[in-house]
Chimera marker file (.cmm) of the C-alpha trace (Angstrom):
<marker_set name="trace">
<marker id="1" x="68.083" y="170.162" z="72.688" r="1" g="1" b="0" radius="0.5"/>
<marker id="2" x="69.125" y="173.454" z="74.934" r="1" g="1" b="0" radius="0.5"/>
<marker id="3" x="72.308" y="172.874" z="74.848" r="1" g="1" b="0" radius="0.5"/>
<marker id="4" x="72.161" y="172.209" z="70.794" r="1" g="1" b="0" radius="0.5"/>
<marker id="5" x="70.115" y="175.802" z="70.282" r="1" g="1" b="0" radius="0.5"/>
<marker id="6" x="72.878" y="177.598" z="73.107" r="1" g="1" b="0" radius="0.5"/>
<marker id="7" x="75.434" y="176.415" z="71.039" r="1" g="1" b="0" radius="0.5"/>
<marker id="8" x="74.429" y="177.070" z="67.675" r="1" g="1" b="0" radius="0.5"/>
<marker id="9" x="73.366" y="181.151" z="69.159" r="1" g="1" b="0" radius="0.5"/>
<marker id="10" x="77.355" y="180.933" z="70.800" r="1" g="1" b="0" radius="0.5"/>
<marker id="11" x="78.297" y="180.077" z="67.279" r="1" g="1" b="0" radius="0.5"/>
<marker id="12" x="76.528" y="182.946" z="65.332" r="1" g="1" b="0" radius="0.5"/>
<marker id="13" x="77.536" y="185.466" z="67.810" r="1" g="1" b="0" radius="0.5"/>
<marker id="14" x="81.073" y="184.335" z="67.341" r="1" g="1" b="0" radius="0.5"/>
<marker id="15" x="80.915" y="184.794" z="63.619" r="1" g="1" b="0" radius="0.5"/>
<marker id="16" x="78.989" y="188.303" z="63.890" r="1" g="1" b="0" radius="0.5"/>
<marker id="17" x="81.614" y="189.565" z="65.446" r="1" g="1" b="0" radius="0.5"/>
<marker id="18" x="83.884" y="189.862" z="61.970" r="1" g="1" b="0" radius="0.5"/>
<marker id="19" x="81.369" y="190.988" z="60.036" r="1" g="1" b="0" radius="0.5"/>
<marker id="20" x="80.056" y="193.802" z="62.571" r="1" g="1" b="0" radius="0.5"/>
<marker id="21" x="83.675" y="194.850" z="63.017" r="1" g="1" b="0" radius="0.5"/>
<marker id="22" x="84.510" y="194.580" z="58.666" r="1" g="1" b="0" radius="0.5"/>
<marker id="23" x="81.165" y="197.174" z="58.328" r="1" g="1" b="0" radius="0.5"/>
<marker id="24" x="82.152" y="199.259" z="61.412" r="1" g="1" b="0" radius="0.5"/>
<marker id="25" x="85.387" y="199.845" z="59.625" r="1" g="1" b="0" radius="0.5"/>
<marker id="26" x="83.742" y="200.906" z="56.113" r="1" g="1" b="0" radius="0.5"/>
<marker id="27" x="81.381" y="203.708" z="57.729" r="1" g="1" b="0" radius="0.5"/>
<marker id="28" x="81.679" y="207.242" z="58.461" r="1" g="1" b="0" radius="0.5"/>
<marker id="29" x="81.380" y="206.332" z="62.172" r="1" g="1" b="0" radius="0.5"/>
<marker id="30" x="84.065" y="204.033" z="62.190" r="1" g="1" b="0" radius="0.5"/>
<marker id="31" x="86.117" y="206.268" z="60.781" r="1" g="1" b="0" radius="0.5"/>
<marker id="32" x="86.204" y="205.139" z="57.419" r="1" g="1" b="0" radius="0.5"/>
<marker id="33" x="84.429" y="205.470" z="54.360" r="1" g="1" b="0" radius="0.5"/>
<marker id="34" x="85.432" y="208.284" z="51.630" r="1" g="1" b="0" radius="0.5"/>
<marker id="35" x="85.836" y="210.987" z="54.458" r="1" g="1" b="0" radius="0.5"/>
<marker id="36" x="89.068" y="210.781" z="55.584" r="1" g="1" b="0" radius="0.5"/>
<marker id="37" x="90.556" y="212.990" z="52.242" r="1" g="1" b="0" radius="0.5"/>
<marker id="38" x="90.157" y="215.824" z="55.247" r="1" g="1" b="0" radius="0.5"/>
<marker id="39" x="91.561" y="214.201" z="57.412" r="1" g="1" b="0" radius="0.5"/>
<marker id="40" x="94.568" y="216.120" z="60.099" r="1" g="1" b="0" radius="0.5"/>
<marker id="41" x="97.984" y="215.196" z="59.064" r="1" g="1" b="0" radius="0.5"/>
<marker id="42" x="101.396" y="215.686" z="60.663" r="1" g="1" b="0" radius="0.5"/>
<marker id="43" x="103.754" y="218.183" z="58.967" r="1" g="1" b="0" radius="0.5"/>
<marker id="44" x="106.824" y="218.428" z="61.062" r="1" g="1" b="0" radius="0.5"/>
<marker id="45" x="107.289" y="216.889" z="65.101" r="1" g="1" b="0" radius="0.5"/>
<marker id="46" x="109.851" y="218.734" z="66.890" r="1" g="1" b="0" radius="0.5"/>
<marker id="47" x="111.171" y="216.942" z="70.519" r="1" g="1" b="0" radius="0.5"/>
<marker id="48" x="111.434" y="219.329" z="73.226" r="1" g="1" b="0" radius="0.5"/>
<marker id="49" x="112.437" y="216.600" z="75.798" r="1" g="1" b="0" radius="0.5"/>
<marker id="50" x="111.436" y="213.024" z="76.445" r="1" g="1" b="0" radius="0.5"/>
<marker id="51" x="108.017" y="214.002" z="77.405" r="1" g="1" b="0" radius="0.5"/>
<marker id="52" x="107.218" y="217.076" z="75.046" r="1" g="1" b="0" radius="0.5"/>
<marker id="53" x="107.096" y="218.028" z="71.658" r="1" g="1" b="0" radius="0.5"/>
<marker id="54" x="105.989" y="220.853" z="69.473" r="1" g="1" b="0" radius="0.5"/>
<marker id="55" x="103.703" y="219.457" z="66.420" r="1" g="1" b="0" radius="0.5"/>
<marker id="56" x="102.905" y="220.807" z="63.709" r="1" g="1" b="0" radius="0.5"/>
<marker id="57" x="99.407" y="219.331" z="62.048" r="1" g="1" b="0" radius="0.5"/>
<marker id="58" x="97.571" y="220.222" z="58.759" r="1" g="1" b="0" radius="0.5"/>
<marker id="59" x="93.692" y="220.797" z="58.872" r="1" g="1" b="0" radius="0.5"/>
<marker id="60" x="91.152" y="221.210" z="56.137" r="1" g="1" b="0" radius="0.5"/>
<marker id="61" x="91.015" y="221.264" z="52.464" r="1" g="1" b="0" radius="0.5"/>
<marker id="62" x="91.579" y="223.208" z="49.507" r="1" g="1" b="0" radius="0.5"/>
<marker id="63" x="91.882" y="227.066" z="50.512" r="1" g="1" b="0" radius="0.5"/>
<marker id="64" x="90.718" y="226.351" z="54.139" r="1" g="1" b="0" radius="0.5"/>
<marker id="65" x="93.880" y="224.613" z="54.548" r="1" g="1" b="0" radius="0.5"/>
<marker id="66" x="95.565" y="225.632" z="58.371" r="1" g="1" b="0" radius="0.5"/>
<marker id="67" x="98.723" y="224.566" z="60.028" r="1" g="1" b="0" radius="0.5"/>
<marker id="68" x="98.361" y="224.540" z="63.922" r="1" g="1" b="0" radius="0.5"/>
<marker id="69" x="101.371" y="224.382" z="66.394" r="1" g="1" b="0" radius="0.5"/>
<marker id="70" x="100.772" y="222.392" z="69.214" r="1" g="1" b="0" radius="0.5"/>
<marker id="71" x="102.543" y="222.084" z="72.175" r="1" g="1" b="0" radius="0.5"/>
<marker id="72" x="102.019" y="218.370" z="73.198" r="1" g="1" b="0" radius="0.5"/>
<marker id="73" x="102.798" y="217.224" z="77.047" r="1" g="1" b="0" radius="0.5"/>
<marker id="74" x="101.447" y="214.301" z="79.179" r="1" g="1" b="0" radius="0.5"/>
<marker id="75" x="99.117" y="216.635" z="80.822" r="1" g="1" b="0" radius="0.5"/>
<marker id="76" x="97.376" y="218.064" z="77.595" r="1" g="1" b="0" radius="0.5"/>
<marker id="77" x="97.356" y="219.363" z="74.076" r="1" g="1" b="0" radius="0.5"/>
<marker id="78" x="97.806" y="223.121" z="73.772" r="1" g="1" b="0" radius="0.5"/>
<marker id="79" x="97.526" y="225.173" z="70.393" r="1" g="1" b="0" radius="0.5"/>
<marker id="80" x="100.077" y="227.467" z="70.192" r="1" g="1" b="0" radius="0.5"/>
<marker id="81" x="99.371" y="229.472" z="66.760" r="1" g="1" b="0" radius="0.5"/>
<marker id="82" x="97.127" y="228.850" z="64.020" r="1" g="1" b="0" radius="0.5"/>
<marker id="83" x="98.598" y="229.854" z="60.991" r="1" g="1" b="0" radius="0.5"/>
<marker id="84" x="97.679" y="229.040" z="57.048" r="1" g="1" b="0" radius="0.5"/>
<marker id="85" x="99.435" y="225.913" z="55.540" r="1" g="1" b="0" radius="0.5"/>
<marker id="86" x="102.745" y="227.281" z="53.779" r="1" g="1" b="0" radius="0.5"/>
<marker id="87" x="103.285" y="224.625" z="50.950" r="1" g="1" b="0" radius="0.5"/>
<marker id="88" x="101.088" y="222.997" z="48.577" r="1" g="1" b="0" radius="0.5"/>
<marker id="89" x="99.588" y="219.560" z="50.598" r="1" g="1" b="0" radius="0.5"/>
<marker id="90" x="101.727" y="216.387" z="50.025" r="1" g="1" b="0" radius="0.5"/>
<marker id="91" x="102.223" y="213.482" z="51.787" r="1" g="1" b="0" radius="0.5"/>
<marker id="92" x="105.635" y="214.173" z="53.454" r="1" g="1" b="0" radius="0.5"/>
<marker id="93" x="106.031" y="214.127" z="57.007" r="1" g="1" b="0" radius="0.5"/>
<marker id="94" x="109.202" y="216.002" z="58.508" r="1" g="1" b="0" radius="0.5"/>
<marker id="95" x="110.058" y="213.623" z="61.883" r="1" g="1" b="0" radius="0.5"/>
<marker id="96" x="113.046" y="214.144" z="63.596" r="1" g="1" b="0" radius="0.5"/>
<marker id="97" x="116.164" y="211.558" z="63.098" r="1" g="1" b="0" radius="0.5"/>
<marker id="98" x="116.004" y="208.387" z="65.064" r="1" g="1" b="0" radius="0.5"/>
<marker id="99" x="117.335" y="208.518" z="68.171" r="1" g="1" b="0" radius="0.5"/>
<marker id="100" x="119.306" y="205.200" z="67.554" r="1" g="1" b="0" radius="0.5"/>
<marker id="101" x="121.055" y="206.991" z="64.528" r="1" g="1" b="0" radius="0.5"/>
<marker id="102" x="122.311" y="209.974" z="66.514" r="1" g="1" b="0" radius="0.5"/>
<marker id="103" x="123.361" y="208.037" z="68.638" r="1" g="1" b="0" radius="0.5"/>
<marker id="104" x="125.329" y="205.767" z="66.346" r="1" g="1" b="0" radius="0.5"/>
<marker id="105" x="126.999" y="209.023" z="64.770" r="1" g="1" b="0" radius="0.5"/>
<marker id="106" x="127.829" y="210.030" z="68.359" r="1" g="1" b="0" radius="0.5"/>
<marker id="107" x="129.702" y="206.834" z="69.576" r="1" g="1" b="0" radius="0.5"/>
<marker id="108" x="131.887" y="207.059" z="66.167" r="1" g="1" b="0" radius="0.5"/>
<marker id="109" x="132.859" y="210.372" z="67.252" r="1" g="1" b="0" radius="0.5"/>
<marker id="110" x="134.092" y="209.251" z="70.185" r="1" g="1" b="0" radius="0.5"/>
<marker id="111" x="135.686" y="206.167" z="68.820" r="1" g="1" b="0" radius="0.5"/>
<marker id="112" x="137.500" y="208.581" z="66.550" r="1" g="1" b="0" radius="0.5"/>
<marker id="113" x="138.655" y="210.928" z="69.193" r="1" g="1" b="0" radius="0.5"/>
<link id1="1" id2="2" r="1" g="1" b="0" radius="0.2"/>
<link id1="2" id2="3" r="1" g="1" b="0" radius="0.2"/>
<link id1="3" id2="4" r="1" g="1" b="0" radius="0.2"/>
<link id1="4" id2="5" r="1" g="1" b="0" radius="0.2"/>
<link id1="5" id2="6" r="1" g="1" b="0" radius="0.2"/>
<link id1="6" id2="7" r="1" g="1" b="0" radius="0.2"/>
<link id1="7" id2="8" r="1" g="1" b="0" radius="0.2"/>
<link id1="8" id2="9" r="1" g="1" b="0" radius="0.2"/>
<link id1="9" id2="10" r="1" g="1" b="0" radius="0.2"/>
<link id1="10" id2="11" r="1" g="1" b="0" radius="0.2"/>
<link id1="11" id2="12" r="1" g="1" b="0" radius="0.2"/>
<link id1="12" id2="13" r="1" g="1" b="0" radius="0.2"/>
<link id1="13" id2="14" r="1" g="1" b="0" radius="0.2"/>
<link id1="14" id2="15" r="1" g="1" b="0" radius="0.2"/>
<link id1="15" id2="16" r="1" g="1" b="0" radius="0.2"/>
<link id1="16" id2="17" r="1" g="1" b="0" radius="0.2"/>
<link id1="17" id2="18" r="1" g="1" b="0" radius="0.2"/>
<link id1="18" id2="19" r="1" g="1" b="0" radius="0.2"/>
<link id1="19" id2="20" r="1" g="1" b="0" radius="0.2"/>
<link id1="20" id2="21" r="1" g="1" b="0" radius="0.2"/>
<link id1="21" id2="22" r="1" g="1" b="0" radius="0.2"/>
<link id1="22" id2="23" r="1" g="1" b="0" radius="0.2"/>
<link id1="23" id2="24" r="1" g="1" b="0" radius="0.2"/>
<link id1="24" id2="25" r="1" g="1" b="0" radius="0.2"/>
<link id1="25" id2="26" r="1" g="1" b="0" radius="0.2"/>
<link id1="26" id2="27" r="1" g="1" b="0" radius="0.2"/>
<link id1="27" id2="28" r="1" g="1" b="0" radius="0.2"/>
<link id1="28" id2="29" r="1" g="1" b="0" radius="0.2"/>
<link id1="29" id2="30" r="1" g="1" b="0" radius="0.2"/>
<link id1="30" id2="31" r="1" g="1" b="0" radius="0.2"/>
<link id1="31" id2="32" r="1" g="1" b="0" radius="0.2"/>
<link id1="32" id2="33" r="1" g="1" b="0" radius="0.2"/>
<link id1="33" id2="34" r="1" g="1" b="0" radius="0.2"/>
<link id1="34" id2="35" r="1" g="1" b="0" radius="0.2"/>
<link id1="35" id2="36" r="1" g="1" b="0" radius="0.2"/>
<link id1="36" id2="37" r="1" g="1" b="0" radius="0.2"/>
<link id1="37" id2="38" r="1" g="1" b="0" radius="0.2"/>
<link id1="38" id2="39" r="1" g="1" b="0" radius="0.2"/>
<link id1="39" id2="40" r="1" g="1" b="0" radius="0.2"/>
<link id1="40" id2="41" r="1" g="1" b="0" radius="0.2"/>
<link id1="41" id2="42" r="1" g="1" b="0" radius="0.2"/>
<link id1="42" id2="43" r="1" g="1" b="0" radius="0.2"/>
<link id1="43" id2="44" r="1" g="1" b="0" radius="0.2"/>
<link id1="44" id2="45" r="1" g="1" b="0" radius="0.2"/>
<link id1="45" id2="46" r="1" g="1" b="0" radius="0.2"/>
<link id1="46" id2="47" r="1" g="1" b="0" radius="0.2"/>
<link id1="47" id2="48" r="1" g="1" b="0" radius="0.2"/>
<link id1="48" id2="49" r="1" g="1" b="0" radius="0.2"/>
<link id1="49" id2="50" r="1" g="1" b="0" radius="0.2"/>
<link id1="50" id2="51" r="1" g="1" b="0" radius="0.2"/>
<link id1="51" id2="52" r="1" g="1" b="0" radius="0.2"/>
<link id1="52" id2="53" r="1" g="1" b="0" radius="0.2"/>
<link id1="53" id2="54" r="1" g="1" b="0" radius="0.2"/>
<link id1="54" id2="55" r="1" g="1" b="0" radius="0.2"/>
<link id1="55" id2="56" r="1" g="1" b="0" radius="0.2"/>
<link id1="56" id2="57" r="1" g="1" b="0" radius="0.2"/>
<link id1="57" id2="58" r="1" g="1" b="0" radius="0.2"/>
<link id1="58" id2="59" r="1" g="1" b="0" radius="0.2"/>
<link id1="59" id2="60" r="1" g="1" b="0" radius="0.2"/>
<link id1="60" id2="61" r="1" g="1" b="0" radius="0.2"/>
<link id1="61" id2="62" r="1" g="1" b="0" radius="0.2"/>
<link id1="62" id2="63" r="1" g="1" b="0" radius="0.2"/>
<link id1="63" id2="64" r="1" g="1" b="0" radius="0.2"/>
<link id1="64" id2="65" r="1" g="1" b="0" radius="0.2"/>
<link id1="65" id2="66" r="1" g="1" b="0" radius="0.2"/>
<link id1="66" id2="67" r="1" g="1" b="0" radius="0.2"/>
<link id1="67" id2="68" r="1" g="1" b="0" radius="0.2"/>
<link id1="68" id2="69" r="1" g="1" b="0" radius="0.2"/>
<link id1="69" id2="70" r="1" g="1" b="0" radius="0.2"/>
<link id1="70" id2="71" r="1" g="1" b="0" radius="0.2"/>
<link id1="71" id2="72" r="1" g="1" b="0" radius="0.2"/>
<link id1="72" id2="73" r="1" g="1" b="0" radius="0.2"/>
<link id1="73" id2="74" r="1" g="1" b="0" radius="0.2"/>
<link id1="74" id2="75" r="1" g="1" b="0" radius="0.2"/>
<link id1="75" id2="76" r="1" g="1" b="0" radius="0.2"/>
<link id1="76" id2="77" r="1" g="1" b="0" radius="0.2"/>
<link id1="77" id2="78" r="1" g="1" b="0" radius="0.2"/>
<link id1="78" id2="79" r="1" g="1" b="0" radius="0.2"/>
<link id1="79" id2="80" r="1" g="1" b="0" radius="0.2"/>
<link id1="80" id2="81" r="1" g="1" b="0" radius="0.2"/>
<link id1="81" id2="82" r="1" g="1" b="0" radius="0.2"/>
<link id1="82" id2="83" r="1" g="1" b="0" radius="0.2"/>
<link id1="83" id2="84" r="1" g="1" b="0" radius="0.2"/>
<link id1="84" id2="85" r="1" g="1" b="0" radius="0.2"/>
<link id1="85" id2="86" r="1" g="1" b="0" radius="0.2"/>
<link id1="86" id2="87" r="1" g="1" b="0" radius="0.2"/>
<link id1="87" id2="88" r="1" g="1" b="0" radius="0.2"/>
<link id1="88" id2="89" r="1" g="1" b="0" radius="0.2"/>
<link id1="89" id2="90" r="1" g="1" b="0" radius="0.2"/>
<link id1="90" id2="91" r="1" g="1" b="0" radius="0.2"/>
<link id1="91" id2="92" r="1" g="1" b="0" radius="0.2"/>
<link id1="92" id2="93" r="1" g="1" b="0" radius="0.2"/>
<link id1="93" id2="94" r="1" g="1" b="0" radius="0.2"/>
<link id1="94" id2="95" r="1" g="1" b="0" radius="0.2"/>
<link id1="95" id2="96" r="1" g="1" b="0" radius="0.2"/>
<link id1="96" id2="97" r="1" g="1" b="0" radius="0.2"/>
<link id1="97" id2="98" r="1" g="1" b="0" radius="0.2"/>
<link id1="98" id2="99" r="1" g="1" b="0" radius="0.2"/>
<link id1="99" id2="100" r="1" g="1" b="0" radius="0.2"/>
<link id1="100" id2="101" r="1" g="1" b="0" radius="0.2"/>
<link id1="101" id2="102" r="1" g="1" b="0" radius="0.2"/>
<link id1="102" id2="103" r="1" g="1" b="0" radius="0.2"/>
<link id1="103" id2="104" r="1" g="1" b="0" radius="0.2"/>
<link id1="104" id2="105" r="1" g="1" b="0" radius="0.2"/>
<link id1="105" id2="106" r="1" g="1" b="0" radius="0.2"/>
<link id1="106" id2="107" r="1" g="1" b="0" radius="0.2"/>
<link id1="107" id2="108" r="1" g="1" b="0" radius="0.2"/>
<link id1="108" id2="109" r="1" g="1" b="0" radius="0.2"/>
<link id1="109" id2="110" r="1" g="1" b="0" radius="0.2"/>
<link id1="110" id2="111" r="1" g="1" b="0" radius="0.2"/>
<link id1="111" id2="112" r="1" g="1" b="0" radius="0.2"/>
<link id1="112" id2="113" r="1" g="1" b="0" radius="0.2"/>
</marker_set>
């Protein structure tokens, strides 16, 4: 009978575990929920070199809209200038060409040469 009553406690554990992680997902601690409208967003990424990049990243809403400049390195995140957002919010993101494509356009180049 133990070994019934430590299975069937394995068993609703095991299907907890869905559910907790389905609600977890749908609340403001999770991260979700109808709070994320505010949410940062990425306006432009600019490589420097393989391991840093400039960012640029939209914050608030409505008129208390700012754009922050971040230098981003493996040893930290550093604003560089805070600045208000310069176009009307949309869901564009500016990210640099992929390297695979400049590449491609560089070997034809030197096929053509």
């Amino acid at each position: 009978m133990a070994n019934f009553t430590s299975l069937l406690w394995f068993v609703a554990v095991i299907a907890l575990i869905p559910v907790a992680l389905w609600l977890l997902k749908r609340t403001p601690l999770g991260g979700g929920g109808t709070g994320t409208s505010g949410a940062p967003r990425t306006v432009a990424v600019l490589p420097l070199s393989a391991q840093q990049r400039l960012v640029t990243v939209e914050v608030g809403q409505g008129d208390e809209r700012l754009w922050l400049v971040l230098g981003v390195s493996p040893q930290g995140i550093r604003t560089l200038h805070t600045m208000t957002a310069q176009t009307p919010a949309n869901d564009t993101v500016a990210l640099p060409p992929a390297p695979s494509a400049a590449f491609a356009q560089l070997l034809g180049r030197l096929r053509q040469k």
